[in-house]
C-alpha positions in Angstrom: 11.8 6.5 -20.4 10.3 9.7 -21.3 8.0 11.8 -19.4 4.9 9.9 -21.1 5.7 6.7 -20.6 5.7 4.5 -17.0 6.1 0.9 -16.3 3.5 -1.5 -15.9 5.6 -4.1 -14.6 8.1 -4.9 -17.0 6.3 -3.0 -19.7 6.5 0.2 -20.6 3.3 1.7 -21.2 1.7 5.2 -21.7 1.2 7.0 -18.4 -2.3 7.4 -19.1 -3.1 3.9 -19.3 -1.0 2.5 -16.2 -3.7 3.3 -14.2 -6.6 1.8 -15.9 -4.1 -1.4 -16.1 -3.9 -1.0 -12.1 -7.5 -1.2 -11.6 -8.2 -4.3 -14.1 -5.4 -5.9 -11.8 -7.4 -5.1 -8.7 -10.6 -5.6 -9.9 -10.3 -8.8 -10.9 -8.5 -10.5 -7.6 -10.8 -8.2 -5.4 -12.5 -11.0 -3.8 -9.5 -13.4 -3.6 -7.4 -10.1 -2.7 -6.6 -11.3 0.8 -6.4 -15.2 0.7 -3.5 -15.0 -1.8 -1.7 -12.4 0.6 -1.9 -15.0 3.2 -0.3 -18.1 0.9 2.2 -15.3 -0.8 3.2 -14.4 1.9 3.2 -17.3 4.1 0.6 -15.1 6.6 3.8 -12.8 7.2 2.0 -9.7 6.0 -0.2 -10.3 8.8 2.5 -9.5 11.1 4.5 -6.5 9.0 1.0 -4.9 9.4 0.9 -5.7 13.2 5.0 -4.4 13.6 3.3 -1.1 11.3 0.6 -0.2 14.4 3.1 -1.0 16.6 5.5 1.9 15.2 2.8 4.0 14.6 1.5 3.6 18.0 -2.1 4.9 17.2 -3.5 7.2 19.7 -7.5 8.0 20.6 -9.3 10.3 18.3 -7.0 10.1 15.9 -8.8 10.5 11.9 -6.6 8.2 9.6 -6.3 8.0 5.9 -5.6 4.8 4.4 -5.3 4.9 0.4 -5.3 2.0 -1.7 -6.7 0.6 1.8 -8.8 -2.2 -0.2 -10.1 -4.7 2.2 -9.5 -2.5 5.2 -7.0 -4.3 6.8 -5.1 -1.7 8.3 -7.5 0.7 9.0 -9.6 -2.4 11.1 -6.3 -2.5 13.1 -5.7 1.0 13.7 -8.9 1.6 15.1 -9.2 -1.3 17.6 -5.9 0.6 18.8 -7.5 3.7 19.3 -10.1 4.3 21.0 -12.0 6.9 19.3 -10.4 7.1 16.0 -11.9 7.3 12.6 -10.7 6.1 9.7 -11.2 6.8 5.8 -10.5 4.0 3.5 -9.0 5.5 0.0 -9.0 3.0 -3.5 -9.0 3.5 -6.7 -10.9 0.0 -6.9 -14.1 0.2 -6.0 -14.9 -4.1 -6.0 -11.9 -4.0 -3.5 -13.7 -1.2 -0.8 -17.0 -3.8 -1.4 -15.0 -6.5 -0.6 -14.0 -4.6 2.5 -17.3 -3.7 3.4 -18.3 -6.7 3.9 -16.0 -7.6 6.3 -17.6 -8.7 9.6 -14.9 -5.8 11.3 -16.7 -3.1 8.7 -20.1 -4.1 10.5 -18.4 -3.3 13.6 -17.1 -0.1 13.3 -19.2 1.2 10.3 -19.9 4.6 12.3 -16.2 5.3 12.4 -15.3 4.6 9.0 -16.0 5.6 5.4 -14.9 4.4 2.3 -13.8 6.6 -0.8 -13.2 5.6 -4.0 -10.0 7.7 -5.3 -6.6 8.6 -6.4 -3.9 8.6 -4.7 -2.4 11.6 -6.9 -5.4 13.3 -6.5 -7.0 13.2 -3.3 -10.6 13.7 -2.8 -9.9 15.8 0.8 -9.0 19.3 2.0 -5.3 20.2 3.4 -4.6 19.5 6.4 -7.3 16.9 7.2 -6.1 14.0 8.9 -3.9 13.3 11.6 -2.0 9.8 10.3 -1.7 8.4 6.1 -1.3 5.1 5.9 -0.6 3.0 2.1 0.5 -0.5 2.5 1.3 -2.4 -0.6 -0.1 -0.1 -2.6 2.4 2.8 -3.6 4.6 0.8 -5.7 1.3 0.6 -8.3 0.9 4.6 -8.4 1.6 5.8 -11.9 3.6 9.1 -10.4 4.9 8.2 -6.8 6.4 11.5 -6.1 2.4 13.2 -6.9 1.3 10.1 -4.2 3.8 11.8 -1.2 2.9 15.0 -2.3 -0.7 14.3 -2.2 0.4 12.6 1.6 1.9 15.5 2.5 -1.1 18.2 1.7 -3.4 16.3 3.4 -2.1 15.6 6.2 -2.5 18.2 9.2 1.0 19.8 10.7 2.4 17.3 13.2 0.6 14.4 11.2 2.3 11.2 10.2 2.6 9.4 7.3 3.8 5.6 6.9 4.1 3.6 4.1 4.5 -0.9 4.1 6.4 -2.0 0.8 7.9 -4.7 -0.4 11.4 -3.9 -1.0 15.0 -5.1 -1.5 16.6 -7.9 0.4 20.5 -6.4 0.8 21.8 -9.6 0.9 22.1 -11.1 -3.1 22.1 -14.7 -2.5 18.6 -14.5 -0.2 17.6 -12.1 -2.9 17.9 -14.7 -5.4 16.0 -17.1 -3.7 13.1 -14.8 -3.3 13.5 -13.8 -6.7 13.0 -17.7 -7.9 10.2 -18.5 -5.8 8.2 -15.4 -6.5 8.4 -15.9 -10.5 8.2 -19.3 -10.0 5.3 -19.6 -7.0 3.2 -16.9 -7.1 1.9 -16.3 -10.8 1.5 -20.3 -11.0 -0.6 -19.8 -7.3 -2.5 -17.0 -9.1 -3.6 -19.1 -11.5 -4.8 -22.0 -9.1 -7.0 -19.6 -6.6 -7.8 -16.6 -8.0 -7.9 -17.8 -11.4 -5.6 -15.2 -12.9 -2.0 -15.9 -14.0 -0.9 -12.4 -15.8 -2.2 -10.3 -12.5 0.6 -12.1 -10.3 2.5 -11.8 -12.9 2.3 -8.2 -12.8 2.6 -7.7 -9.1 5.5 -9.8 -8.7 7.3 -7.8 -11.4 6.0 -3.9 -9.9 8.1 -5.0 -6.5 11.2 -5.2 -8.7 10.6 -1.6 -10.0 10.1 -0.3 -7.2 12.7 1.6 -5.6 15.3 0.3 -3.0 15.2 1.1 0.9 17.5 4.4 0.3 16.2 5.4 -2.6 12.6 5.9 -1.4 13.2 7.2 1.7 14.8 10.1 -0.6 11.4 10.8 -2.3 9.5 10.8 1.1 11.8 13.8 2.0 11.6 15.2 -1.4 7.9 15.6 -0.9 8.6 17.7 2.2 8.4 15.0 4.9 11.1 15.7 8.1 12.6 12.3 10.6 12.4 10.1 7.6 13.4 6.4 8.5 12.7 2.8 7.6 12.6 -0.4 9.1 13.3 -3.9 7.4 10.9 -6.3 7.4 11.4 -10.3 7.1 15.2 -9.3 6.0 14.0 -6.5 3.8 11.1 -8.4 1.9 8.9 -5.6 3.2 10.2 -2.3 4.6 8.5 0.0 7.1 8.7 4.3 5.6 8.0 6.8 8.4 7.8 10.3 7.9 6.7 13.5 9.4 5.2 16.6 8.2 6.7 19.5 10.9 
């Protein structure tokens, strides 16, 4: 793969394009975006975002960033945590912040949170501006990961955190296979049935078998300049749990 090309899914496609592809993918499940991650996930990324607060262990007054933040799940959570916190929600989508906004939570707390459509490898905000950086599900669809961290990094203020939820690779082959065959076999067919989009599923099932392994990615978070760097497994290593700091 040259420096031009990037993987959309199993294709290979021009970087340029990967992340117009992204956004046709997330604009058209927007509004069925969180009732499929309920039957994909049998609810369970419910509770990998619950175990994420629970590490991050949000504090009052703290200003998060969540990119590709969507519906707002996590940023709901991490201010009912902390008293006083703000959040920004980050997308590239801008049907899936609407979706998000109409939330009954967004009603709630709509003077301590905004929501920004942008890019990941280009952040719309100054160094050194929030205190937490937050991207769940949503870093294995960035065309240039290593920009995404380094984008983390800059914005975050000295002392800040940043934690990242992924899918990632069960280390044991024969439960590996078994996911494997239900999520080619399940989830593009349940695609299809709620959302009304096979080739989307498709897609997404495919981008969390490129992404990298548990070891792997943790190298890139320190690459980008991040210090403590650990992981936690999720469901057997379905999902996985990044921490890093920037010291």
């Amino acid at each position: 793969m040259n420096d031009s090309t990037t993987h959309f899914g199993y294709q290979t496609v021009p970087e340029a394009d990967k992340a117009g592809m992204v956004h046709g993918v997330f604009t058209r499940v927007a509004s069925k975006y969180d009732i499929m991650n309920d039957l994909m996930s049998g609810g369970m990324h419910r509770l990998w975002k619950d175990a994420m607060m629970d590490w991050l262990a949000p504090r009052p007054g703290q200003r998060l960033l969540d990119v590709a933040g969507g519906t707002g799940d996590v940023a709901f959570r991490f201010m009912k945590r902390a008293e006083g916190s703000t959040a920004v929600v980050c997308d590239l989508t801008e049907s899936m912040l609407i979706s998000g906004r109409q939330r009954a939570e967004a009603d709630q707390m709509a003077a301590r949170l905004d929501w920004v459509v942008g890019d990941a490898m280009a952040l719309p905000f100054a160094d050194n501006s929030f205190d937490v950086y937050t991207i769940s599900f949503g870093i294995r669809n960035v065309t240039r990961i290593g920009d995404a961290l380094k984008e983390a990094f800059r914005v975050l203020r000295p002392g800040g955190r940043l934690m990242v939820l992924e899918f990632s690779r069960i280390p044991n082959d024969l439960a590996q296979w078994v996911y494997d065959k239900y999520s080619f076999n399940v989830i593009p067919v349940m695609g299809q049935v709620v959302a009304g989009d096979r080739d989307s599923y498709q897609y997404l099932v495919e981008s969390i078998r490129k992404f990298p392994e548990q070891e792997a990615f943790a190298s890139m978070i320190r690459s980008a300049g991040f210090d403590q760097v650990k992981y936690r497994n999720l469901t057997m290593g379905i999902a996985a749990l990044h921490s890093g700091w920037k010291l």
